[in-house]
C-alpha positions in Angstrom: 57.6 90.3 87.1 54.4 88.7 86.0 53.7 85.1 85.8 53.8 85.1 82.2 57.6 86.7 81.7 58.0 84.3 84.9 57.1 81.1 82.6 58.9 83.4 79.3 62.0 83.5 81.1 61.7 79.8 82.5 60.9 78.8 78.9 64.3 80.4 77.4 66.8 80.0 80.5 68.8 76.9 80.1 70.6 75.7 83.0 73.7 73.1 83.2 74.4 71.2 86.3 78.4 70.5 86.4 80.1 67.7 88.3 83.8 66.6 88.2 83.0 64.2 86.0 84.3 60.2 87.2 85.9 57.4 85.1 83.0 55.4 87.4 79.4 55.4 85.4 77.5 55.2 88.3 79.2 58.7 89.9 78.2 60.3 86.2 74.8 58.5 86.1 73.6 60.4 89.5 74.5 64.0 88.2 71.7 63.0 85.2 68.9 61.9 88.3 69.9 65.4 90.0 69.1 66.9 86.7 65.9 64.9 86.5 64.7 65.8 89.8 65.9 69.7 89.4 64.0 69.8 86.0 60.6 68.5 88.2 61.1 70.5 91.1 62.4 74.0 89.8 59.9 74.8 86.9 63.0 75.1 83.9 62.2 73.0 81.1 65.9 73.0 79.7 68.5 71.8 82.3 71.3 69.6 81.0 74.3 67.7 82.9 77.8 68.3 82.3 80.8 67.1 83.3 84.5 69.1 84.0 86.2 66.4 82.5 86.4 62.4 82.9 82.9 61.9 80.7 80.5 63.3 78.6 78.7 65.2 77.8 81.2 68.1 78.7 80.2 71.3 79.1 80.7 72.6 75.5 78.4 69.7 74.6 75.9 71.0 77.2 75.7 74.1 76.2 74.9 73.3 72.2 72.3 71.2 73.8 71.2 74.6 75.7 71.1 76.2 72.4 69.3 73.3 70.5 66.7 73.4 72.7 66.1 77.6 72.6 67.8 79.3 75.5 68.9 82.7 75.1 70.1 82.7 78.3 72.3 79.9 80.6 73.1 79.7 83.7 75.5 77.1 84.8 76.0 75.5 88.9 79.2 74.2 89.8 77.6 70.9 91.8 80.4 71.6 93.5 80.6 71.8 97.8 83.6 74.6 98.0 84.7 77.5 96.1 87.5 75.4 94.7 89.8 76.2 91.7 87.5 74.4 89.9 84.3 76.1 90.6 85.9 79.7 90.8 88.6 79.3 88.1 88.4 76.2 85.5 84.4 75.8 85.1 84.3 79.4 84.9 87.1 79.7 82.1 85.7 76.7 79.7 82.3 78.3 79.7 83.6 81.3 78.3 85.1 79.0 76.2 81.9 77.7 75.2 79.6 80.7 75.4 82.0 82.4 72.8 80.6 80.1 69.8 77.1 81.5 70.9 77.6 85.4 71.5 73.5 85.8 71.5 73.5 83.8 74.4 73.7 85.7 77.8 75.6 83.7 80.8 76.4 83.2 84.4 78.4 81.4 86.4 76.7 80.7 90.1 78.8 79.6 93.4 79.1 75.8 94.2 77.1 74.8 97.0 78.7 76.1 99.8 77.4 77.3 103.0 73.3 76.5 103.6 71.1 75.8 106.1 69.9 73.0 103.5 73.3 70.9 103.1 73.4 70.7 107.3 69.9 69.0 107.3 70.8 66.5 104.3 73.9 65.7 106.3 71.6 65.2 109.5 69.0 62.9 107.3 72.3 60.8 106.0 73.2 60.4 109.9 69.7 59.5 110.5 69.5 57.0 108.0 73.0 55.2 108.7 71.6 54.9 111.9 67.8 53.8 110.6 69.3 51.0 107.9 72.1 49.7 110.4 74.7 51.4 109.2 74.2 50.7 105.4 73.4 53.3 103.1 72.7 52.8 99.9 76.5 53.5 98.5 77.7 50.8 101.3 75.1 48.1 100.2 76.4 48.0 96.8 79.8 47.6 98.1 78.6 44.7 100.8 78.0 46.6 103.9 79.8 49.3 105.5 83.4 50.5 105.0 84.0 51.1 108.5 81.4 49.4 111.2 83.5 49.8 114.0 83.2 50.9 118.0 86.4 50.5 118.8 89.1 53.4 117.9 91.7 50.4 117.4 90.0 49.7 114.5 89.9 53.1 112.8 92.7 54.2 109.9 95.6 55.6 111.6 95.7 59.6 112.6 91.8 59.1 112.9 
């Protein structure tokens, strides 16, 4: 493939990023910055968030948007960590549901994140940066410090 069909088929692709979806703002406000950043970083000019349920826009929404802005093809990512009923079975079903109002429109249905070499080493650089920030992310700062800043077992939930 040349580097013009390359930039053709990055200029008609449409990818939608789909969470859960949260009754929190903040949960459904990162899924758009992960959009942002995967827009920058992967060279696809139309990628849109949706959300399962819980918030909008949903994935019906998403893919009109998809449309709207000329793809002729979508592909959709369960931001998803396992190949739950959700990722395998309900995402999969209400983009059918959605793809069916657009029958020019050819689309697929990736895996959830699963299994990479990438997801250990973010889970080693959240380790690392517990341990750099004294045990306060981010997430725990805007709840007041950690949830659990303990040593001692006896302080732990029970069956931990």
């Amino acid at each position: 493939m040349t580097a013009i069909e390359k930039t053709t088929k990055a200029e008609s692709t449409g990818i939608i990023l789909v969470d859960h979806g949260s009754r929190f703002a903040a949960a459904n406000d990162m899924l758009e910055e992960v959009v942002e950043r995967f827009r920058r970083s992967s060279g696809y000019r139309i990628v849109v968030a949706a959300h399962m349920e819980l918030a909008e826009p949903s994935i019906p929404q998403a893919f009109e948007a998809c449309v709207q802005q000329g793809a002729k093809r979508i592909i959709v990512h369960p931001y998803f960590l396992s190949p739950g009923r959700h990722s395998t079975t309900d995402i999969p079903r209400m983009v059918a549901e959605a793809a069916a109002a657009y029958p020019e429109v050819t689309c697929n249905v990736t895996q959830p994140l699963g299994l990479d070499d990438e997801i250990s080493r973010i889970i080693l650089n959240r380790i690392q940066d517990c341990d750099r920030n004294g045990h306060t992310c981010k997430i725990c700062a805007s709840r007041g410090g950690c949830m659990v800043k303990s040593t001692s077992s006896a302080n732990l939930p029970a069956g931990a």
